[in-house]
C-alpha positions in Angstrom: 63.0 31.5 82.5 65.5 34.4 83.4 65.7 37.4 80.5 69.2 35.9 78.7 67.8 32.6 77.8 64.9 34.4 76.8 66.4 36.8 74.6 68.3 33.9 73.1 65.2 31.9 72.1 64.0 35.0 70.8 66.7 36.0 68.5 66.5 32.3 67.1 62.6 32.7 66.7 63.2 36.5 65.2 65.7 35.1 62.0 63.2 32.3 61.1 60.2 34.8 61.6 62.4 37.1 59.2 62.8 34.4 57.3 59.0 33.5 56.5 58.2 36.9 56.4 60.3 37.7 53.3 59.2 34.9 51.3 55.4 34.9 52.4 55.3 38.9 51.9 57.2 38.1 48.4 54.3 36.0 47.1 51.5 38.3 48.7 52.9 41.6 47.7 52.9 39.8 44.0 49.5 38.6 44.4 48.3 42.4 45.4 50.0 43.5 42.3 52.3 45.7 43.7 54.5 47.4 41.6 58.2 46.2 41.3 58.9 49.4 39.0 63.0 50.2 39.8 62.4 47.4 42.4 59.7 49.0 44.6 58.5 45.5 45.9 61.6 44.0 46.6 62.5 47.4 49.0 59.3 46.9 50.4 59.6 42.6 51.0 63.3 43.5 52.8 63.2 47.1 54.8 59.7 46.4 56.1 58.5 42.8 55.9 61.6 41.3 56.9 61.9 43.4 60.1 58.5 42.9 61.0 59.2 39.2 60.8 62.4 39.6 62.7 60.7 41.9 65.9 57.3 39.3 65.8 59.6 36.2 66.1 61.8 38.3 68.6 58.6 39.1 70.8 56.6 35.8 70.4 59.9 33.9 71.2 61.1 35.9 73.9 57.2 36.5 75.8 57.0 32.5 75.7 60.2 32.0 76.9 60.0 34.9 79.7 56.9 33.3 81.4 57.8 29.3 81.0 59.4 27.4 83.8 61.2 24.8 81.1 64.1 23.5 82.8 67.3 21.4 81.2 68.0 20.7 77.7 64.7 18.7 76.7 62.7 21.3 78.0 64.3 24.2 76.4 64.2 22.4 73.0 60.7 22.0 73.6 59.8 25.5 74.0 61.9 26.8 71.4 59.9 24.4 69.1 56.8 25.7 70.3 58.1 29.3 70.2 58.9 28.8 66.4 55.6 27.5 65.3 54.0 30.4 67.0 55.9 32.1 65.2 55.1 30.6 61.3 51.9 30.6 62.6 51.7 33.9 62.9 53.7 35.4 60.0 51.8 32.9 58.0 48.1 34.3 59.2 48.8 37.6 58.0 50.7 36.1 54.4 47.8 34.5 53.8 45.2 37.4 54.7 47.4 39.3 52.0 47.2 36.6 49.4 43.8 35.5 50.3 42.1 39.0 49.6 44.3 39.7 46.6 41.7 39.9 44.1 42.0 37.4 41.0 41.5 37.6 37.4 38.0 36.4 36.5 37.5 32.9 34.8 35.1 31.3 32.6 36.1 27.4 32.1 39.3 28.0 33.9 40.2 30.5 31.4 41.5 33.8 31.6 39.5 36.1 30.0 39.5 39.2 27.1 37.7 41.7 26.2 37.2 41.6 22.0 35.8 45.1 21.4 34.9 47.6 18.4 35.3 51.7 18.4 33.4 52.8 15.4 33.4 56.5 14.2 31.6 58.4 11.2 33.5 58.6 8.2 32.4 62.1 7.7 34.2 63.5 11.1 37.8 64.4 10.5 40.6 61.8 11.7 44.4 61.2 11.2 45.1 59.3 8.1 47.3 56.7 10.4 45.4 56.1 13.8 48.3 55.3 15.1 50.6 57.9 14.4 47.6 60.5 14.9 47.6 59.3 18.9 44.5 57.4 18.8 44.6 55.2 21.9 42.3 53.9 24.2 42.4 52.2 28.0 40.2 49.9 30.3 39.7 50.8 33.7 38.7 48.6 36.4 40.7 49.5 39.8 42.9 51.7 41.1 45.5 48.9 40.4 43.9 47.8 37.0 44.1 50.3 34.2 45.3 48.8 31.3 45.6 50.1 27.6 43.8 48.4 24.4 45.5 47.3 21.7 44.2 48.2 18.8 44.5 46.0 15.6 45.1 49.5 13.5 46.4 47.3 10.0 42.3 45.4 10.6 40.4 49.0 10.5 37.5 48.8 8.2 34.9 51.3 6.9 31.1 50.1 6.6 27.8 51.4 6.7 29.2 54.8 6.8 32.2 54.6 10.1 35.1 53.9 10.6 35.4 50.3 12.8 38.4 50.0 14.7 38.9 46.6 16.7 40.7 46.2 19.9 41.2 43.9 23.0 41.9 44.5 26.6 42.6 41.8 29.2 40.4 41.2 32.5 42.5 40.8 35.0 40.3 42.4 38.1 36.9 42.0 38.9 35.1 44.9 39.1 31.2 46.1 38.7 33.3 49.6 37.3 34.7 49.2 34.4 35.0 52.1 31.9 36.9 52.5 28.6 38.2 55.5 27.6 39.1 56.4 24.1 40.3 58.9 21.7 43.4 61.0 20.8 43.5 63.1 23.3 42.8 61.9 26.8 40.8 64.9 28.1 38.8 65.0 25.2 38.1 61.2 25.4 34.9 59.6 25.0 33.7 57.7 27.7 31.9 54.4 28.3 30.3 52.6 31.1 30.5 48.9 30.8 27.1 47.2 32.1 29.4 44.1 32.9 29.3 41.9 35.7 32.0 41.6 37.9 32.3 37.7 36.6 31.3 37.5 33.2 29.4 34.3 32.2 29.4 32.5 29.0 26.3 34.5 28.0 28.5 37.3 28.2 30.6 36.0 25.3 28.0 37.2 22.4 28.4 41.0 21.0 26.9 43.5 23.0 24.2 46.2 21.3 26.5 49.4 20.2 26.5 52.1 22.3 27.0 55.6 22.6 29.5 57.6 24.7 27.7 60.2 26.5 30.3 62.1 28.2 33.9 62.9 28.0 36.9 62.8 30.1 36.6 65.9 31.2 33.4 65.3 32.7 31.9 67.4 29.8 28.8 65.8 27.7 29.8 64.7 24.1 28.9 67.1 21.3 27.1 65.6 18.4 30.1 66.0 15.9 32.0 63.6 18.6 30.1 61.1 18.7 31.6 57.5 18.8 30.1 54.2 19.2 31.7 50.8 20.9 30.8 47.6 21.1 32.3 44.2 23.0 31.8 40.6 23.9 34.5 39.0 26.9 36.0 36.0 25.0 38.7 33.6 26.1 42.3 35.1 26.2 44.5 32.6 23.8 47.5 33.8 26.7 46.7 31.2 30.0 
């Protein structure tokens, strides 16, 4: 077929490609939790998605239609059919690579899950009256893309046995064999914890975990004696599905 027919069956196959593109990038991009902070992902889904959908179409179309020998009106129709799935094919490969490999938030039942956790200090080392004015915060880190802050029940804050017991929760939303919660008032002198956690909890996972001891600090110094704090934490079902 001669180059302005081609072209033409191109162009057709470029605006549906386009088409696909921006709503199969839409739901990946979501899926890989990419930031739509001051509208980040929708700049991303239109000046580069969408084009890339436009020039694939515009290429698959026009290469098909360049080296076919379709003649009169059935024949055209034919190939621009076969040009356009080509095309969905194609934009719809790489979607669903980019949904596909998004990683998921872990399940037990079909439920989301939560992490129901403890911070206990001793009463004898000095703290802010109000936690929560004083700055003490804490965060769970599981990916790059997953670091998420605790929320701390401050008005539940007991003292037994000689600490301070401050309960929290943080949401699962990754999985991860990383996870580590930091916490304190003042993020480089945070104490740090490990989590021996699977990257799927299971439902034996649910039952309170043996307190431990933070052994280092954010800034990769070892925690002094005076600092020492404690945690404990059992994954439970989120009530949020």
């Amino acid at each position: 077929m001669r180059w302005p027919p081609s072209i033409g069956i191109g162009i057709v196959c470029g605006l549906v490609g386009a088409v696909l593109a921006g709503l199969t990038a839409e739901v990946a991009t979501k899926a890989q939790g990419v930031s739509n902070f001051e509208g980040g992902r929708a700049y991303l889904v239109v000046f580069i998605f969408v084009p890339l959908g436009f020039l694939v179409g515009l290429v698959v179309g026009a290469a098909m239609a360049r080296s076919s020998g379709a003649t009169g009106f059935a024949g055209v129709v034919r190939l621009q059919g076969l040009a356009l799935l080509a095309t969905a094919g194609i934009v719809g490969v790489v979607g669903g690579i980019g949904y596909f490999s998004a990683d998921t938030p872990p399940t037990i039942d079909g439920s989301n899950l939560e992490l129901e956790l403890e911070v206990r200090i001793p009463e004898d080392r000095p703290l802010p009256e109000d936690l929560k004015a004083g700055g003490f915060q804490g965060s769970l880190h599981a990916t790059d893309k997953d670091n998420n802050f605790i929320q701390f029940q401050f008005d539940s804050v007991t003292k037994r046995d000689g600490y301070v017991t401050i309960p929290g929760t943080a949401g699962l939303y990754s999985h991860s064999l990383n996870r580590t919660i930091l916490v304190g008032t003042e993020f480089m002198a945070s104490q740090v914890f490990d989590l021996p956690l699977a990257s799927n909890p299971t439902p034996k996972d649910e039952a309170w975990t043996e307190w431990m001891r933070s052994k280092r600090r954010a800034d990769g110094k070892p925690s002094a004696a005076e600092e020492t704090v404690e945690l404990r934490y059992r994954v439970r079902k989120s009530a949020e599905q």
